[in-house]
MIFIMI-870496 format. One record per residue: residue in three letters; x, y, z of N, C-alpha, C in turn. Coordinates in steps of 0.2 Angstrom, whole numbers, padded with zeros to 4 digits, always signed. Layout:
MIFIMI-870496
AlaXYZXYZXYZ;...
This chain:
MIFIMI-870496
Unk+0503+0503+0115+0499+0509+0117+0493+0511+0112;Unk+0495+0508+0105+0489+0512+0100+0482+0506+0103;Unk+0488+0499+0102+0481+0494+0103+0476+0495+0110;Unk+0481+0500+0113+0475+0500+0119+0471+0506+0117;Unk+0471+0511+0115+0470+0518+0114+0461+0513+0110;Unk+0464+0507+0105+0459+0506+0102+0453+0501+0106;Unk+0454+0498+0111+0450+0495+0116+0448+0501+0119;Unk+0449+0505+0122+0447+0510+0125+0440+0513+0121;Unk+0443+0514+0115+0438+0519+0109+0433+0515+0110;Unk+0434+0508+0107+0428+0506+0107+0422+0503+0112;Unk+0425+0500+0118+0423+0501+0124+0419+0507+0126;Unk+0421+0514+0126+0416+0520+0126+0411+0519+0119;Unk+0412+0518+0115+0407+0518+0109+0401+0511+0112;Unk+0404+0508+0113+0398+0502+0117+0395+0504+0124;Unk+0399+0506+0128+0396+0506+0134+0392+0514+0133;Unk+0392+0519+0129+0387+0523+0129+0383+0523+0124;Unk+0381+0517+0119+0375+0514+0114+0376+0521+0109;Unk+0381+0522+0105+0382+0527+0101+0379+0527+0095;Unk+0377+0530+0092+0372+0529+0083+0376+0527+0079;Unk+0377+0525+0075+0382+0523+0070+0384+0528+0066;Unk+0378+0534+0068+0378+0539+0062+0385+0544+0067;Unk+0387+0542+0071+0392+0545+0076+0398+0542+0077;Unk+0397+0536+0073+0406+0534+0072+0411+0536+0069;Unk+0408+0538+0063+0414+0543+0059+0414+0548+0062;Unk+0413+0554+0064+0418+0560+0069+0420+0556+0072;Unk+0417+0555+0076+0422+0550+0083+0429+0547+0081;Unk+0428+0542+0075+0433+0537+0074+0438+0545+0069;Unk+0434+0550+0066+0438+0554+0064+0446+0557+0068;Unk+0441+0560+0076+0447+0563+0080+0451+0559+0083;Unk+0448+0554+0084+0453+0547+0089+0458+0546+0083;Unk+0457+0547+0075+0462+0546+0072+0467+0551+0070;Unk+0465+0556+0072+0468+0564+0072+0472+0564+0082;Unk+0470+0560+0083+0472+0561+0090+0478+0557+0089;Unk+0478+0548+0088+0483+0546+0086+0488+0546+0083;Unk+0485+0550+0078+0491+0554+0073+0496+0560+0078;Unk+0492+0563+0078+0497+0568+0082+0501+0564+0089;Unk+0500+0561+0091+0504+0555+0096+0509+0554+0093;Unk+0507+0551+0088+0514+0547+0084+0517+0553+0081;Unk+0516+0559+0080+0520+0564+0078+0526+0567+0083;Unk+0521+0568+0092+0522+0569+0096+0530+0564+0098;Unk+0527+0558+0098+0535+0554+0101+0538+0552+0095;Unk+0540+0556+0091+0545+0552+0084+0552+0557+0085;Unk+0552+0558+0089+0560+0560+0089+0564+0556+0084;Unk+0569+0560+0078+0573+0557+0077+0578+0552+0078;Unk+0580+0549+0073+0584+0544+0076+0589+0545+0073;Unk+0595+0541+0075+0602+0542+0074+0609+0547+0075;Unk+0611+0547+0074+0617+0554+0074+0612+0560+0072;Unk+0613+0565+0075+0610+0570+0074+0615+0578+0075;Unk+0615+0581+0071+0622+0585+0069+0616+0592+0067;Unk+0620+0597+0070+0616+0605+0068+0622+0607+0064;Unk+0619+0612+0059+0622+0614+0054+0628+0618+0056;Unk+0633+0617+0054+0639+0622+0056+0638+0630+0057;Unk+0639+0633+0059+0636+0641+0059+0644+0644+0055;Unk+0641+0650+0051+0645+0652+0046+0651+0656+0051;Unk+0658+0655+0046+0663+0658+0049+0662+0665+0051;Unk+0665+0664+0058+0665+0671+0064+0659+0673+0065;Unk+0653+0670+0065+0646+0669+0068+0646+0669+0076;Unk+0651+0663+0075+0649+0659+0081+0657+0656+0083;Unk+0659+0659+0092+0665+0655+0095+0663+0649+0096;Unk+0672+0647+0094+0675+0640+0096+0676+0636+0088;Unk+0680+0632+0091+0679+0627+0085+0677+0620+0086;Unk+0680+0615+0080+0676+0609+0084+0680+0605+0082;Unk+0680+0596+0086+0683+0591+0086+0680+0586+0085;Unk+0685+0578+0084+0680+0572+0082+0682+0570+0087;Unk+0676+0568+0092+0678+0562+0097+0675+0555+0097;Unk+0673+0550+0102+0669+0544+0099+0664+0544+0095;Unk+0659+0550+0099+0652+0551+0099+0651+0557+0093;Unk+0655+0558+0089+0653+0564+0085+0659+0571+0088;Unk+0657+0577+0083+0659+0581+0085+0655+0586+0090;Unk+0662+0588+0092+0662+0594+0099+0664+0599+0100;Unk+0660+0606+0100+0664+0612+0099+0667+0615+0105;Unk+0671+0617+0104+0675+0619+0109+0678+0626+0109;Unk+0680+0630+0115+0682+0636+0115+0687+0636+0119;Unk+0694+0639+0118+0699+0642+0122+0701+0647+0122;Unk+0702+0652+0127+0703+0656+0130+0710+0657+0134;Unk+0713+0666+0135+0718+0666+0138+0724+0663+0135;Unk+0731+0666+0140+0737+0664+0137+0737+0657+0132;Unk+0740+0656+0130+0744+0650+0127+0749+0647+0128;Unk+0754+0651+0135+0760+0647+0135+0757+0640+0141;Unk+0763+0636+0139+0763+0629+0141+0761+0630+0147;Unk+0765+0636+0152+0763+0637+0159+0760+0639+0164;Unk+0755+0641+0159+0747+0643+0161+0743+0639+0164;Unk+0740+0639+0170+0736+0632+0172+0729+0635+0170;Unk+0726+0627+0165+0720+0627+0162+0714+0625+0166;Unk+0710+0628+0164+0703+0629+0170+0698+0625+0164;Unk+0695+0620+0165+0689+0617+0162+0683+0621+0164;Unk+0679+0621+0161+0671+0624+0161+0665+0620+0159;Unk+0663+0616+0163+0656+0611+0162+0651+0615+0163;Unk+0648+0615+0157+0638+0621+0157+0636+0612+0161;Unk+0629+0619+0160+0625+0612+0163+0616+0610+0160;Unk+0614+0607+0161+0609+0606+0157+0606+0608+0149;Unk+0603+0614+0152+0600+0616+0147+0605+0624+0143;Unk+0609+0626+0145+0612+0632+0143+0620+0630+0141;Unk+0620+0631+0134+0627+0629+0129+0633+0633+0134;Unk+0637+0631+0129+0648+0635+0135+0646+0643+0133;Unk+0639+0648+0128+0639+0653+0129+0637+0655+0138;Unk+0635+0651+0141+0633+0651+0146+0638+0655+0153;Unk+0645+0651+0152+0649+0652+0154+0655+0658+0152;Unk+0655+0660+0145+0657+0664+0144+0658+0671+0147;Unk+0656+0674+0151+0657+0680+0155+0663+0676+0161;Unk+0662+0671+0165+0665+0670+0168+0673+0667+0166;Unk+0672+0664+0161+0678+0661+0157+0683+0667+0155;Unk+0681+0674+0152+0684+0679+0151+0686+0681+0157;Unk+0685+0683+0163+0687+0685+0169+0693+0681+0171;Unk+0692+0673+0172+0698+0669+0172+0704+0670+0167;Unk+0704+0672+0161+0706+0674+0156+0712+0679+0157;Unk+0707+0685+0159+0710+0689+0162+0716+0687+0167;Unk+0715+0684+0169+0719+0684+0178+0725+0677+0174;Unk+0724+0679+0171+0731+0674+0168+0730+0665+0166;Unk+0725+0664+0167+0722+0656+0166+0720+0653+0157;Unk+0722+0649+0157+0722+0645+0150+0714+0642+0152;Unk+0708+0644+0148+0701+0641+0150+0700+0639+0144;Unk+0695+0631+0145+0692+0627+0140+0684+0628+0140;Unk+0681+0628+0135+0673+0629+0134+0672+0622+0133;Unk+0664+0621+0132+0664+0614+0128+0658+0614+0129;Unk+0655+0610+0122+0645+0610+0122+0647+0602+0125;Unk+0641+0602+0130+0640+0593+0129+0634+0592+0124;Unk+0636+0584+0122+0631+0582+0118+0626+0582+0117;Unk+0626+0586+0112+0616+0589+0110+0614+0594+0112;Unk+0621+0599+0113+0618+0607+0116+0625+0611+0113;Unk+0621+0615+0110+0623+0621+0107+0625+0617+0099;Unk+0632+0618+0097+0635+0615+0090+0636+0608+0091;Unk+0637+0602+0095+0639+0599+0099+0633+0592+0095;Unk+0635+0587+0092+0634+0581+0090+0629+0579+0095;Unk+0623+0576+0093+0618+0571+0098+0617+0565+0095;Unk+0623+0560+0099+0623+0555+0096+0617+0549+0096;Unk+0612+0551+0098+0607+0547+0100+0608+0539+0104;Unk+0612+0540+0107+0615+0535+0113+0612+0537+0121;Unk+0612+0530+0124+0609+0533+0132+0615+0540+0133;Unk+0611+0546+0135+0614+0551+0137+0617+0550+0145;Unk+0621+0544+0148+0622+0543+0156+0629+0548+0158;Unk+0630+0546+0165+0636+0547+0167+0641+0545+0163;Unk+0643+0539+0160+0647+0539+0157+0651+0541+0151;Unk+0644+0541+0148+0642+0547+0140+0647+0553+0142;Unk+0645+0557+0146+0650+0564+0147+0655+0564+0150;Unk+0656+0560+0158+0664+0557+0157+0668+0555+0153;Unk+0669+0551+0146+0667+0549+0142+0672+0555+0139;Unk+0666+0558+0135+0666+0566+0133+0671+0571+0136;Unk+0670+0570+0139+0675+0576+0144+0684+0572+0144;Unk+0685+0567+0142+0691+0563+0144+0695+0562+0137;Unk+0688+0562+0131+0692+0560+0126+0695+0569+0124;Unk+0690+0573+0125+0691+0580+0123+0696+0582+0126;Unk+0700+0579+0132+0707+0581+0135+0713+0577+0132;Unk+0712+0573+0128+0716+0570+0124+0717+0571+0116;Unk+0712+0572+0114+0712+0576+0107+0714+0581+0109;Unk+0713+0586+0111+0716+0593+0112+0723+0594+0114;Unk+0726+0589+0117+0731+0588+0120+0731+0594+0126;Unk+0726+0595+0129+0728+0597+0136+0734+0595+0143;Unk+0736+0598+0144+0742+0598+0149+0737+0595+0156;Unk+0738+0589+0159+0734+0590+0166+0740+0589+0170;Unk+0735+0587+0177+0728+0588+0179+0726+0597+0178;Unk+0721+0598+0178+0718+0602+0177+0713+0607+0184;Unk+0712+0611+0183+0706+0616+0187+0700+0615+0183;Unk+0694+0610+0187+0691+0608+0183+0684+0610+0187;Unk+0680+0612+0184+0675+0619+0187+0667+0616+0184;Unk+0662+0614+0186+0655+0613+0182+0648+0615+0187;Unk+0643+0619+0182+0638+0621+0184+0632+0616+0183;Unk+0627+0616+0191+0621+0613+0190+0623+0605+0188;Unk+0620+0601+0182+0619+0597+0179+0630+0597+0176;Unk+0633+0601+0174+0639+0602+0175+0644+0600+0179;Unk+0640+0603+0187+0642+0602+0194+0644+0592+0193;Unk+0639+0590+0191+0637+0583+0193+0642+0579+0189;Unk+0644+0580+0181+0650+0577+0180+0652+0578+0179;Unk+0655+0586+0185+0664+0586+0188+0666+0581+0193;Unk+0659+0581+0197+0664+0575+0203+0661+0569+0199;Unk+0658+0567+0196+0659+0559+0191+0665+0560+0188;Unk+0668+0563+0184+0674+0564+0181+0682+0565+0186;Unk+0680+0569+0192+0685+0567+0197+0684+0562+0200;Unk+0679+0559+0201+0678+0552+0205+0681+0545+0200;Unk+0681+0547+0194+0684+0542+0188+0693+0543+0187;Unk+0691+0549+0187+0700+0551+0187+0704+0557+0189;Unk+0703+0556+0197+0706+0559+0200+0712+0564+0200;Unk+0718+0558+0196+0725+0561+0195+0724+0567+0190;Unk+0718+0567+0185+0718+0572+0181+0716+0580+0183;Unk+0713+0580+0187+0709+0586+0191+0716+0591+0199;Unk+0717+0594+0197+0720+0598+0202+0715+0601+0208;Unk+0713+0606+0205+0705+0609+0208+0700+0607+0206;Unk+0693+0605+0211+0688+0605+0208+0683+0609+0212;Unk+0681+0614+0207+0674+0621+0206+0667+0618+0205;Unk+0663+0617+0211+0656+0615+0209+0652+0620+0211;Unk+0647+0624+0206+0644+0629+0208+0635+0627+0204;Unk+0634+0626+0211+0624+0627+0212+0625+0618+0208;Unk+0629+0613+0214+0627+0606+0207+0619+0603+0209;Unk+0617+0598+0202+0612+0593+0201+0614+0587+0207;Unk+0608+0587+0209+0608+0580+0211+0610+0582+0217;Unk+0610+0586+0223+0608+0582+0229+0602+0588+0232;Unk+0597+0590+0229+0593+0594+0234+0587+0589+0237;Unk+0585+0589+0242+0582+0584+0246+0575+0582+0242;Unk+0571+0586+0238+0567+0587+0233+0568+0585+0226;Unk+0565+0582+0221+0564+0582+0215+0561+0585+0211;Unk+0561+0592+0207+0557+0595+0204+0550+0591+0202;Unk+0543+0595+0202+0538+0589+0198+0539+0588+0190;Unk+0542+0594+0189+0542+0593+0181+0548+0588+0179;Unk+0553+0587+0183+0557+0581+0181+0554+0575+0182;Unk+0549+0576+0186+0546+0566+0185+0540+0568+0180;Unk+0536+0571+0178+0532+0572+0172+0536+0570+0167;Unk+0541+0576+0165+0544+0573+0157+0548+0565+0155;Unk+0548+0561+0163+0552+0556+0162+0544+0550+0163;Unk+0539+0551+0162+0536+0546+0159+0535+0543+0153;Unk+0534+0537+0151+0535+0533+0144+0531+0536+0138;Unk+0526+0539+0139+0524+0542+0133+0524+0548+0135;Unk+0519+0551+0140+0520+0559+0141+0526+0563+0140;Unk+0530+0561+0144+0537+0566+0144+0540+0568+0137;Unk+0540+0562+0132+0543+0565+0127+0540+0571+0124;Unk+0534+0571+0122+0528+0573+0118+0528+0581+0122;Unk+0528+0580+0128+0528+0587+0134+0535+0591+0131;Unk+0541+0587+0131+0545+0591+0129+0546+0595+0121;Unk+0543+0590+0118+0546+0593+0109+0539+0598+0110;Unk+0534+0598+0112+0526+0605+0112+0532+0611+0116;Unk+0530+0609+0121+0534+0615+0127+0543+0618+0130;Unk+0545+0612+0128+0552+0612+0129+0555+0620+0127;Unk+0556+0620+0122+0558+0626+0120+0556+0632+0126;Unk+0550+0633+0125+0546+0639+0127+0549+0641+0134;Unk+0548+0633+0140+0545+0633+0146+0556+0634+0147;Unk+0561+0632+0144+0567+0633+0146+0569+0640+0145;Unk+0566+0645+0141+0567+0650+0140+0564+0655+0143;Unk+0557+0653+0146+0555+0657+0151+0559+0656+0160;Unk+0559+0651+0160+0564+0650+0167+0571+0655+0166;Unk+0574+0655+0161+0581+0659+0159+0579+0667+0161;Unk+0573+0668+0158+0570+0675+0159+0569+0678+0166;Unk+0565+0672+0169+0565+0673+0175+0571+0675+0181;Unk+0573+0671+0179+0581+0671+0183+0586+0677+0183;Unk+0583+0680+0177+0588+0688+0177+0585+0692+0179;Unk+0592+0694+0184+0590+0700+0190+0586+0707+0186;Unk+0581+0710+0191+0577+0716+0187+0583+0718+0184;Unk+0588+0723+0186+0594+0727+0185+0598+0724+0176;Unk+0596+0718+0177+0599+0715+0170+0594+0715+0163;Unk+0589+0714+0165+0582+0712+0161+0584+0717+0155;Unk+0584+0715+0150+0586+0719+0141+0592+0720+0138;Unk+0599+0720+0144+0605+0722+0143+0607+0718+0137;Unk+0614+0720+0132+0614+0716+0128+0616+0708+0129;Unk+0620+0709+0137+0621+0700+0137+0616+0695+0140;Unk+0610+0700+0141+0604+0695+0142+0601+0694+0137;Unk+0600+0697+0132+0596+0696+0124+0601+0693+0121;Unk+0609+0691+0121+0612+0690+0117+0612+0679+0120;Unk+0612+0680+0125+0611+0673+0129+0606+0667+0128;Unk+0599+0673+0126+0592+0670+0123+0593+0670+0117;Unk+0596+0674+0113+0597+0671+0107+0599+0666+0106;Unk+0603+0663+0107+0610+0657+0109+0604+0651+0109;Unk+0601+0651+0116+0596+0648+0116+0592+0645+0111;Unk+0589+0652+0113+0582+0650+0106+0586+0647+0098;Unk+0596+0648+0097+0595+0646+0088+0596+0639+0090;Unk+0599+0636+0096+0601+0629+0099+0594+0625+0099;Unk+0588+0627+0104+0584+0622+0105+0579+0624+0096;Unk+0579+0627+0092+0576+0626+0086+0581+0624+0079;Unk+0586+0625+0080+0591+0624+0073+0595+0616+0075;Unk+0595+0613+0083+0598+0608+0085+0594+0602+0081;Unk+0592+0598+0078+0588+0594+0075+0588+0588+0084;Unk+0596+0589+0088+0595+0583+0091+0593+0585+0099;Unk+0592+0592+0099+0592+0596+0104+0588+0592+0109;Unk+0580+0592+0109+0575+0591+0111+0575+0584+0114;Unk+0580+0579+0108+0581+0572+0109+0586+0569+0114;Unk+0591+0576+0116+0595+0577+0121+0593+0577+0126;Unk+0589+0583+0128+0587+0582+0134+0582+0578+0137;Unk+0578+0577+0132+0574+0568+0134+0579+0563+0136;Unk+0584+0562+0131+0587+0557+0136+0591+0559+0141;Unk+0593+0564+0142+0599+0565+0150+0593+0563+0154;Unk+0587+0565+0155+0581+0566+0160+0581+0558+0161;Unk+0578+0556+0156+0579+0547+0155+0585+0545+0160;Unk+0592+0544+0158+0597+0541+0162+0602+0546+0164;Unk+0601+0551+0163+0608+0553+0170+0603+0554+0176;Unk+0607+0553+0183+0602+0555+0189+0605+0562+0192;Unk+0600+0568+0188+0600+0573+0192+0597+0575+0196;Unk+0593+0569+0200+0592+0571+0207+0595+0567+0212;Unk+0601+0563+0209+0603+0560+0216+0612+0558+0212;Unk+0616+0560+0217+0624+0560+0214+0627+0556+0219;Unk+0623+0557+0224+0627+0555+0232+0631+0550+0230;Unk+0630+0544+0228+0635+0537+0226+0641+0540+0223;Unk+0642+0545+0218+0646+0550+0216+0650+0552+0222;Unk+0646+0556+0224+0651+0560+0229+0657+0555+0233;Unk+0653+0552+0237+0656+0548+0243+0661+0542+0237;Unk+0660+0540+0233+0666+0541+0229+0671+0545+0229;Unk+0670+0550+0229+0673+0556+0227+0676+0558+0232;Unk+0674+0556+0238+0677+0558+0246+0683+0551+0246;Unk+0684+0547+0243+0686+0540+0242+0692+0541+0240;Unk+0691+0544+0233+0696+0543+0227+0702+0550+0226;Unk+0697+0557+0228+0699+0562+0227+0701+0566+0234;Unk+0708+0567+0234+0712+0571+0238+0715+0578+0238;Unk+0713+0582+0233+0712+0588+0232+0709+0593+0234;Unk+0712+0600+0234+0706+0605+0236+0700+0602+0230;Unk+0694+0606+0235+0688+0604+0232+0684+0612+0235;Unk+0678+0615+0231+0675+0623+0232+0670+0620+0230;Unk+0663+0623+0233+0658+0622+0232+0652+0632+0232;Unk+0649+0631+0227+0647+0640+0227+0642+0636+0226;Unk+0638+0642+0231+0631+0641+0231+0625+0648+0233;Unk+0621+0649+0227+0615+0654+0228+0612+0651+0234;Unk+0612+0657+0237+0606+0654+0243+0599+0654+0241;Unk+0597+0660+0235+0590+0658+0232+0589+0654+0228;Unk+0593+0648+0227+0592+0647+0222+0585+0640+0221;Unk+0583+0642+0215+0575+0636+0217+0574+0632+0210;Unk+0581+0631+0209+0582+0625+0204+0585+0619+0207;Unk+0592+0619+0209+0596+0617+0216+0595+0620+0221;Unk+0591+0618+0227+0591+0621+0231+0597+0620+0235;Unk+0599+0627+0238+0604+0628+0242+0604+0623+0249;Unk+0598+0620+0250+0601+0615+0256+0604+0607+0254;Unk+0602+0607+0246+0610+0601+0245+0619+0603+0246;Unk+0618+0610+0248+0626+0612+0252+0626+0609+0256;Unk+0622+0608+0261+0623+0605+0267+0623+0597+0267;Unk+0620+0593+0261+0618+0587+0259+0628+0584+0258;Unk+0631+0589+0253+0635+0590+0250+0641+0589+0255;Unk+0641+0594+0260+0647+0593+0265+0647+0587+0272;Unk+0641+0584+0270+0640+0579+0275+0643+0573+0272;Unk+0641+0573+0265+0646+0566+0262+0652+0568+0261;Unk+0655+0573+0261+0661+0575+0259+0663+0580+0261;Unk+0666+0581+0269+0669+0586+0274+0672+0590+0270;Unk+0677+0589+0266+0681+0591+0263+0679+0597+0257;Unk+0676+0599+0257+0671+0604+0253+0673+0610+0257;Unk+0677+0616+0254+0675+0623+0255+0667+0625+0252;Unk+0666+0630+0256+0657+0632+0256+0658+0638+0254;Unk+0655+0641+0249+0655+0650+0248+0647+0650+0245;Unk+0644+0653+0249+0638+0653+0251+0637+0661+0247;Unk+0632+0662+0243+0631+0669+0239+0625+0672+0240;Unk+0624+0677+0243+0616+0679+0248+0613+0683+0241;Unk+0605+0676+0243+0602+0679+0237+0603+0680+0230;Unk+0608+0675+0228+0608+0674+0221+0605+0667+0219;Unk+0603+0668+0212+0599+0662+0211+0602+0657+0206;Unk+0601+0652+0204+0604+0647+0200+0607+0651+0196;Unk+0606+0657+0190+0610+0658+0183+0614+0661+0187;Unk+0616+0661+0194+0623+0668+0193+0630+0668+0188;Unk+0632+0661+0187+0635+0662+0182+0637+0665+0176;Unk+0630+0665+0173+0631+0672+0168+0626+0677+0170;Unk+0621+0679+0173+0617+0682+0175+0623+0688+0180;Unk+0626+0685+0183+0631+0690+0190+0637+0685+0192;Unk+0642+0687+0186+0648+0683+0184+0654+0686+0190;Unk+0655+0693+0192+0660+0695+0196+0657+0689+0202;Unk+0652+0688+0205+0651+0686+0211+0654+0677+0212;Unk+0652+0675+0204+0655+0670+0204+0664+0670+0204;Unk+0668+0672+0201+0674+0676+0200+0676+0678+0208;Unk+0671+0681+0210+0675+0682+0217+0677+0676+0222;Unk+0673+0669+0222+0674+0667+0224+0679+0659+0221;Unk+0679+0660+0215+0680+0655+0210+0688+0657+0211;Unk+0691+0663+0209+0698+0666+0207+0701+0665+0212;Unk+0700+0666+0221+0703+0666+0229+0705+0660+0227;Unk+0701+0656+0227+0701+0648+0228+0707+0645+0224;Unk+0707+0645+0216+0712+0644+0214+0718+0648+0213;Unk+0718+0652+0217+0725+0654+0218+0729+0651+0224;Unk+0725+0650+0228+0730+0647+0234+0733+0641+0231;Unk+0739+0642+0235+0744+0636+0236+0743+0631+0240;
């Protein structure tokens, strides 16, 4: 990249006969440009750990698993006989995300698990391809260090959605129910901004400038007028904002999921999942929503009949913490039936 950067320079310096007395600026900002490049793509390396948050700041606790530590939240009864509801956030928003929902469950008699995936929220970036496997992986060890009772009620939002049915397509006998609400990976469309960030040198550089900003302004957007200031929207951005600026691996996280997980394409998943998985299966879907659009419901029950549909008129991707009863209303019916 630099050696070409430097053919280019000097190519223009020849082909428009420049004065000599104009090499120094020139070669000044070409090397100020350079410089900032190489600032731009230096993402750290190696294991990358955010600083503990001081007792009773911050819920959950945490665990060691392959990849580093992961913080985790339980909720609800404690006797053995409780059945436990997993909770997979999704992309860009830590297990606070899911927090209104998880209390509701809570209430209603359920044993609920939280969890940051890697490189969001408290939660280890182990600087390893961030794939499907990574968080299967992830999700498999953390039901064994916990010593979880399965199979399980096992529920994932968005970018979540996607490694519930990879996780039930991998291990089926451990999932009792599975809850996909608004998943990645089957809208007919690719965002543009996911193929920008995922080029070899722009994408990084796009995300560590912008990253933060342009994730916290989409969150804003998505909250209904009626919501805008309340304390559990200003309490959600905050979460936000201490993750992607205090996570040292935060930014390096979501460069690599973009890199190798396929959140615009799960299908090979699924149809897996129609193969291996015989269990109730629910599927909740915003019909505004214009991050998943709501016509991968239809993509969704074409490879896998076996989907319940609970169609939510006019909510957008955040409803889960944005308008948590709507979620609950169709989330709780469902696990209840026999």
């Amino acid at each position: 990249f630099f050696r070409s950067c430097s053919c280019v320079s000097v190519f223009v310096l020849l082909s428009a006969e420049m004065s000599v007395s104009l090499l120094v600026p020139v070669a000044a900002v070409a090397g100020c440009v350079l410089a900032t490049t190489a600032y731009l793509l230096g993402f750290p390396r190696g294991h990358l750990s955010r600083k503990p948050p001081a007792p009773g700041t911050t819920p959950g606790k945490f665990v060691r698993v392959s990849h580093g530590h992961v913080r985790y939240l339980f909720l609800g009864p404690e006797a053995s006989t409780a059945p436990v509801v997993v909770l997979v956030h999704g992309f860009s928003v830590p297990l606070e995300g899911w927090l209104p929902v998880a209390e509701g469950l809570a209430a209603n008699g359920y044993r609920v698990l939280l969890y940051d995936l890697y490189g969001r929220g408290f939660s280890d970036s182990p600087g390893v391809p961030e794939d499907p496997h990574l968080f299967v992986s992830q999700l498999a060890e953390l039901l064994v260090a916990l010593q979880v009772p399965t199979p399980v009620h096992l529920c994932g939002v968005s970018m979540g959605g996607s490694i519930a049915v990879m996780f039930a397509s991998t291990f089926p006998q451990l999932v009792r129910k599975l809850v996909l609400c608004s998943p990645a990976g089957l809208s007919p469309t690719r965002p543009m901004h996911t193929q920008v960030v995922q080029l070899p040198i722009l994408g990084p550089a796009l995300i560590r400038v912008f990253g933060p900003s342009l994730i916290l302004k989409r969150l804003k957007r998505e909250v209904p007028a009626a919501l805008v200031g309340t304390p559990a929207t200003k309490a959600l951005a905050a979460t936000m904002q201490g993750w992607l600026t205090q996570h040292p691996g935060a930014l390096r996280s979501l460069t690599l999921t973009l890199r190798d997980f396929p959140l615009d394409n799960i299908e090979g998943f699924v149809v897996e999942l129609g193969r291996v998985f015989h269990s109730p299966a629910l599927v909740v879907w915003g019909t505004a929503d214009t991050v998943c659009a709501f016509s991968g419901a239809k993509r969704l029950l074409a490879l896998y009949p076996g989907f319940q549909l609970e169609a939510l008129e006019g909510r957008n991707h955040s409803y889960i913490h944005q308008e948590p009863q709507a979620a609950l209303g169709a989330i709780l019916p469902f696990l209840g039936q026999e």
